[in-house]
C-alpha positions in Angstrom: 60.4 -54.1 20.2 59.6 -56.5 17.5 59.8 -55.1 13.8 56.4 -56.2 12.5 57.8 -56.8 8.9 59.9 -59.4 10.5 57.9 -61.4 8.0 58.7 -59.7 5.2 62.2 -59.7 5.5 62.3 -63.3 5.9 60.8 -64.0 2.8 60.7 -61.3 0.5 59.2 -62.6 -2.3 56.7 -64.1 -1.1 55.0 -60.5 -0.3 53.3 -57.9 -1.8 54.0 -54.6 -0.3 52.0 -51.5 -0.5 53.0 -48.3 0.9 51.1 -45.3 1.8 53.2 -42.3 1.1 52.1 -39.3 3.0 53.1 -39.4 6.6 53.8 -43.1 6.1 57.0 -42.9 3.8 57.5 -39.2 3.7 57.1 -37.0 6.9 54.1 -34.4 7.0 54.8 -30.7 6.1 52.5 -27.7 6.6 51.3 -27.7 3.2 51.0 -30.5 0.7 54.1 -29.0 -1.7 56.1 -28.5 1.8 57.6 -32.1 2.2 61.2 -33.2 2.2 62.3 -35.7 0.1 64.7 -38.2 2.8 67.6 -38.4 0.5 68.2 -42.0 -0.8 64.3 -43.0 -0.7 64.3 -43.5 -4.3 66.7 -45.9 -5.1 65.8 -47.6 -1.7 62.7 -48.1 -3.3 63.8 -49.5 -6.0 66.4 -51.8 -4.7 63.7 -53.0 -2.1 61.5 -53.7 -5.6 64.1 -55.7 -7.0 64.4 -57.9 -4.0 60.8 -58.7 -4.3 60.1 -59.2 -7.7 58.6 -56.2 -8.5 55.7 -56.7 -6.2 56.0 -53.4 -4.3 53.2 -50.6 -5.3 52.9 -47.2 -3.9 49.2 -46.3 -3.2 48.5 -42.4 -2.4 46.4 -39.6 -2.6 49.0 -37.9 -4.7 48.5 -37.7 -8.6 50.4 -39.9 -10.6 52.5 -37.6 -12.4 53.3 -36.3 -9.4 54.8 -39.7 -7.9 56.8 -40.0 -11.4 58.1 -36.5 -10.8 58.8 -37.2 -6.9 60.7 -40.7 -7.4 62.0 -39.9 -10.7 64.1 -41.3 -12.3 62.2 -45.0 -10.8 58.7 -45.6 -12.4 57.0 -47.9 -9.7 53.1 -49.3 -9.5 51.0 -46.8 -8.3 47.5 -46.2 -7.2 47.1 -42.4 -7.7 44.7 -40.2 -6.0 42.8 -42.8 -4.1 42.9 -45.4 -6.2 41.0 -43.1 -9.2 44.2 -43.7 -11.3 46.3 -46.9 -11.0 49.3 -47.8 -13.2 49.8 -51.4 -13.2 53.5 -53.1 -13.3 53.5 -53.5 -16.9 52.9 -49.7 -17.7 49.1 -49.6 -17.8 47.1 -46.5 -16.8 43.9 -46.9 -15.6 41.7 -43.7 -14.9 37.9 -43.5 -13.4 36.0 -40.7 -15.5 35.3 -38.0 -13.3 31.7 -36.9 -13.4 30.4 -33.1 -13.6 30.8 -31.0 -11.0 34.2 -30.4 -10.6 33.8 -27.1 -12.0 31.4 -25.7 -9.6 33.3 -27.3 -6.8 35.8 -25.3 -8.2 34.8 -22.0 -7.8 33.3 -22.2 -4.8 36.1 -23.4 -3.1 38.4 -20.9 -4.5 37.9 -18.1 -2.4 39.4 -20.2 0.8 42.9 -20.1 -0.8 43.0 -16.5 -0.3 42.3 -17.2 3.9 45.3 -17.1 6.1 46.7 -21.0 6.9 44.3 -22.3 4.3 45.4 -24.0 1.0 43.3 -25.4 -1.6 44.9 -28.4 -3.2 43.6 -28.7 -6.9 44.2 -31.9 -8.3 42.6 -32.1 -11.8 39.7 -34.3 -10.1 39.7 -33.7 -6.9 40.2 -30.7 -4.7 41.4 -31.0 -0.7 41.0 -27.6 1.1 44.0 -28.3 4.1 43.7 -26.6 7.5 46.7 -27.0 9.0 48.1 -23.9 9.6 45.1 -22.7 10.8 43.4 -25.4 12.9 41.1 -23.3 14.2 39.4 -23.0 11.2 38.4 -26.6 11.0 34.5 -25.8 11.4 34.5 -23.3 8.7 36.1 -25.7 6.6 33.7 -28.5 7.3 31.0 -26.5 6.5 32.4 -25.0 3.6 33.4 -29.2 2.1 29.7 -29.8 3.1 28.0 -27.3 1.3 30.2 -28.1 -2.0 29.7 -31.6 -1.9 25.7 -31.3 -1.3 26.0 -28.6 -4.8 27.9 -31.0 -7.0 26.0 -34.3 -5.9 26.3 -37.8 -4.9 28.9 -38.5 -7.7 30.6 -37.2 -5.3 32.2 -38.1 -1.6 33.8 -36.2 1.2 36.9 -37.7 2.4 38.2 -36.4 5.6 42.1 -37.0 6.5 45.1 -34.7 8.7 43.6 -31.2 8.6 42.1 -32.0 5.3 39.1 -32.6 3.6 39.1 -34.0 0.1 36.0 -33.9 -2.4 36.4 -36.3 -4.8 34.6 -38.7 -7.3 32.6 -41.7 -5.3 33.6 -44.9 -5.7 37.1 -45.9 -5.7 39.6 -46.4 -2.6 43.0 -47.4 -1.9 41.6 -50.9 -1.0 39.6 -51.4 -4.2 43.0 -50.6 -5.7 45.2 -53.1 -3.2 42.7 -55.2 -4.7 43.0 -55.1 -8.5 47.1 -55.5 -7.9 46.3 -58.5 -6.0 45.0 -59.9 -9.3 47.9 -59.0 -11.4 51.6 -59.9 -12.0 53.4 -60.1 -9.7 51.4 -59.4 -7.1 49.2 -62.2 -7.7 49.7 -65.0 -4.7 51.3 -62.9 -2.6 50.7 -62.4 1.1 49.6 -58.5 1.3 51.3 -56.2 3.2 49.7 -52.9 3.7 51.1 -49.5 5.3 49.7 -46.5 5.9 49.1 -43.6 8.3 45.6 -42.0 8.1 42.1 -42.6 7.6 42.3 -42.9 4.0 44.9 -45.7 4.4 41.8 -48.1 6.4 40.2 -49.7 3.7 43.5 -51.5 2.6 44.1 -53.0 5.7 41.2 -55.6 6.1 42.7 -56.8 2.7 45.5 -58.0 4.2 43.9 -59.0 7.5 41.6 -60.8 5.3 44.0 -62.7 3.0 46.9 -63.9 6.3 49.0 -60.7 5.9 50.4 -57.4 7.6 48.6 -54.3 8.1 50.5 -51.6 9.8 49.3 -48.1 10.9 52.1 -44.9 11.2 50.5 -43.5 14.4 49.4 -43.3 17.8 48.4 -47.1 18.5 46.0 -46.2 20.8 43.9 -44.4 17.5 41.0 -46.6 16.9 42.3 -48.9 13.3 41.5 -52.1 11.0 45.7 -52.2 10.8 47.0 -55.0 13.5 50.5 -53.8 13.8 52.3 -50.0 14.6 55.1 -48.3 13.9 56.1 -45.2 15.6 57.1 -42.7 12.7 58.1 -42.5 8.7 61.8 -42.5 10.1 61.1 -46.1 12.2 59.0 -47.3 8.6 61.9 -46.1 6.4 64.8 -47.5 8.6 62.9 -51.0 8.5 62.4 -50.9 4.6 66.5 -50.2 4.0 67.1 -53.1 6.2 65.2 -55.5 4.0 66.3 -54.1 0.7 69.4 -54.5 1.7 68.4 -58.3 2.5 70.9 -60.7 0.3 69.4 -64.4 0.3 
């Protein structure tokens, strides 16, 4: 079957590459603190950087400090938790204020920890109650996600991934922050190339449909997507990456 970054290993820099990480770079676990790091992803990373210029960004639901701490000791671009924080390639952090409401969310959704195969995921401004281990709780949860976000307002958006829903400020997304890179050295004149594995992933890919590049989707290709291209698995995504990093014009 034909790699669809064929492209991008042909001509490196002339890309922009933008890379989902959960389920798209790094396999799913049961729980968000669950996943293995593939040894090596790091460095490829970096290396795969350096043969594009720099133009390589990862864009994730993850906080920031938690992509430092992951791909340490490599400090790469990164749209953090949505696109609500963004460091740009020249060390700039960019945050959205979060509005009020958090707090309330907060407690209310506390309690759901405590249930067997549930884990609330707090991330300083935004909280994702997981279901994963307990998939039959998915109704409960839903109604649990709808009743905070109705509470704390519409500052405020549901966003609904793997056996997870995520409250979180309203507003940003991973494509508003493919976006703003696109505008910025050196991602500026690039053809886009967007990867990703979920629902949250779908607003970046009509900006590289949009602008002539690649949009790939880690899944089932018969799940409805904006993304034009598949790939089977993180293992199939990661295996493609090495090859181009180790790419030698």
């Amino acid at each position: 079957m034909t790699d669809p970054l064929a492209p991008l290993l042909a001509a490196p820099r002339d890309h922009a590459l933008f890379l989902d990480i959960d389920g798209c770079l790094i396999d799913l676990a049961d729980t968000p603190e669950g996943i293995t790091l593939p040894p090596g992803l790091p460095a490829m990373l970096a290396r795969l950087s350096d043969r594009m210029g720099g133009a390589l960004a990862l864009v994730t639901g993850r906080k920031l400090d938690w992509v430092d701490a992951t791909f340490a000791p490599y400090r790469f671009p990164v749209a953090g938790l949505h696109g609500f924080q963004r460091r740009t390639s020249d060390g700039q952090a960019v945050e959205v204020a979060v509005p009020p409401g958090i707090d309330i969310a907060r407690a209310h959704l506390t309690p759901f920890a405590a249930i067997p195969g549930m884990v609330l995921e707090d991330k300083g401004i935004a909280l994702g109650l997981h279901y994963r281990q307990a998939p039959e709780r998915e109704a409960e949860a839903r109604a649990a996600m709808a009743e905070v976000a109705a509470a704390v307002g519409p500052a405020w958006e549901l966003q609904f991934g793997k056996k997870v829903i995520e409250l979180r400020p309203a507003g940003a997304t991973k494509g508003g922050a493919v976006t703003a890179f696109l505008t910025e050295t050196p991602f500026a004149g690039r053809i886009p190339v967007t990867i990703g594995d979920d629902v949250t992933d779908e607003t970046m890919f009509p900006i590289a449909n949009e602008r002539g590049g690649l949009s790939v989707r880690i899944a089932d290709p018969t799940e409805p997507t904006a993304a034009r291209a598949h790939l089977s698995s993180p293992t199939a995504l990661r295996a493609s990456l090495e090859r181009i990093s180790r790419w030698d014009a």
